[in-house]
N, C-alpha and C positions, 0 to 999 in steps of 0.2 A: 487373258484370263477373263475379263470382262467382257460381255456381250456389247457393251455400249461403247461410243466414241469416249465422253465422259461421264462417269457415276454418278447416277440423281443424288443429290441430296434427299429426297420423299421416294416413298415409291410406293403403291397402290395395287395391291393384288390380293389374289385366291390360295389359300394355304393349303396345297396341295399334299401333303406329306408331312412327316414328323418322322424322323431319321432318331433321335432321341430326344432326351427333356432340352436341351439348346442348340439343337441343331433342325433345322427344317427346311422343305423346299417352299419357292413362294413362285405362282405365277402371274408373272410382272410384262406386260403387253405382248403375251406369247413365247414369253420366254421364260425357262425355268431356270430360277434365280436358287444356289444354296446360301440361307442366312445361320449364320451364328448368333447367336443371342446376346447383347453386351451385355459385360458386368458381371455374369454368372457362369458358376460353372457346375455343372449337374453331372452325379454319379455316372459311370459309364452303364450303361445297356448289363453287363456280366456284373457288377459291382452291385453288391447290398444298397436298394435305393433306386436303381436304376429304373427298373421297370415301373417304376411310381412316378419317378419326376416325368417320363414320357406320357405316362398316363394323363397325369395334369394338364402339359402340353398339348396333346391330343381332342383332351376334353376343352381347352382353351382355346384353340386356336386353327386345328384341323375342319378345313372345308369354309372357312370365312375369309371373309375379301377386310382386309387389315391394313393400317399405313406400319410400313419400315420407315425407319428413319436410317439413314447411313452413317456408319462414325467411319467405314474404313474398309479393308479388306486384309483379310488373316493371311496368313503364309500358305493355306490350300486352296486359296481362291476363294473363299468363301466371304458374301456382305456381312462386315459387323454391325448389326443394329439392333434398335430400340423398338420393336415391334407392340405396338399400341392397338392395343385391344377394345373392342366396342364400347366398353365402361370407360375410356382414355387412361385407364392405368397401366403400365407396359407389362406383358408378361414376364421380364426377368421381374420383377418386384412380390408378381403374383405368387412364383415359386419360391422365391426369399420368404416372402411371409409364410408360406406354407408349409416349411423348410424342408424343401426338396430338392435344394442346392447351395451351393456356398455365396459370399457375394467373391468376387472373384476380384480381391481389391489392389491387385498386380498390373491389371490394366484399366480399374476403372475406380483408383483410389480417391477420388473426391465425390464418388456418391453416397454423399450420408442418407439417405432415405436407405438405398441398400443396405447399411450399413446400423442402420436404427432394426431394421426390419429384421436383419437377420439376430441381431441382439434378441429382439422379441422374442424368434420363433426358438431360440437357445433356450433364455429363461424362461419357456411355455411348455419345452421339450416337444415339441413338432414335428413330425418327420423324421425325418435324419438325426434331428438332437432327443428322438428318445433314446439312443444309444450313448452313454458314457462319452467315447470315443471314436465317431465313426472316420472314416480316412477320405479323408480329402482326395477327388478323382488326380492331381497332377500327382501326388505322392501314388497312388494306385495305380497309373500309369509307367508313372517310374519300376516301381516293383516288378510288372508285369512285363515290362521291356528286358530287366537286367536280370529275370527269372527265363528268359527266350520260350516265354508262352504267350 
């Protein structure tokens, strides 16, 4: 799945693409890496929110040379990581604060800064939380699976 013998811990590239708001391609010594974004999980592309969190993404992080940091690799092969932005704050926190995604604390249940952040962007109503109740992308996923659309 991976290009590499073993998986850098850092890794140093050109943000080639933005597939959605947590999902992006990065090129990493000639090679086109797909990164997940840790900690967060952002409305699907079809989903109310969607084409905003990509937005953010795009605007953050499309066309600059950024450090990944690796926590791992997801089930589609994709690097999970911390992708640290010119300012050193990571873009998942960027979108948490901006609330144009959830913190995703099923696999990244000890980051309280995530977790402060998205409290904020709740009680600020931000994004996503001007909506009452908007749906969480794995619940929206679900739906959309066991609806066979």
């Amino acid at each position: 799945m991976f290009p590499f013998p073993a998986q850098p811990e850092e890794m140093v590239g050109r943000v080639v693409d933005v597939h959605d708001g947590d999902s992006l391609r990065l090129n990493y010594e000639g090679v086109s890496l797909r990164i997940r974004l840790y900690g967060v999980d952002c409305p699907e592309l079809l989903q109310l929110g969607g084409a905003e969190a990509r937005a953010l993404t795009q605007q953050l992080a499309y066309g600059r040379v950024l450090v990944v940091e690796s926590k791992g690799q997801d089930r589609y092969g994709r690097v999970i990581g911390r992708v640290f932005l010119v300012s050193g704050n990571t873009l998942s926190r960027e979108l948490v604060k901006a609330g144009r995604c959830w913190w995703y604390y099923k696999y990244a249940p000890d980051d309280q800064t995530l977790a402060e952040l998205e409290a904020e962007a709740k009680e600020n109503k931000r994004g996503l939380w001007a909506n009452p109740s908007p749906t969480p992308p794995w619940e929206w996923r679900i739906r959309k699976k066991s609806s066979g659309n």
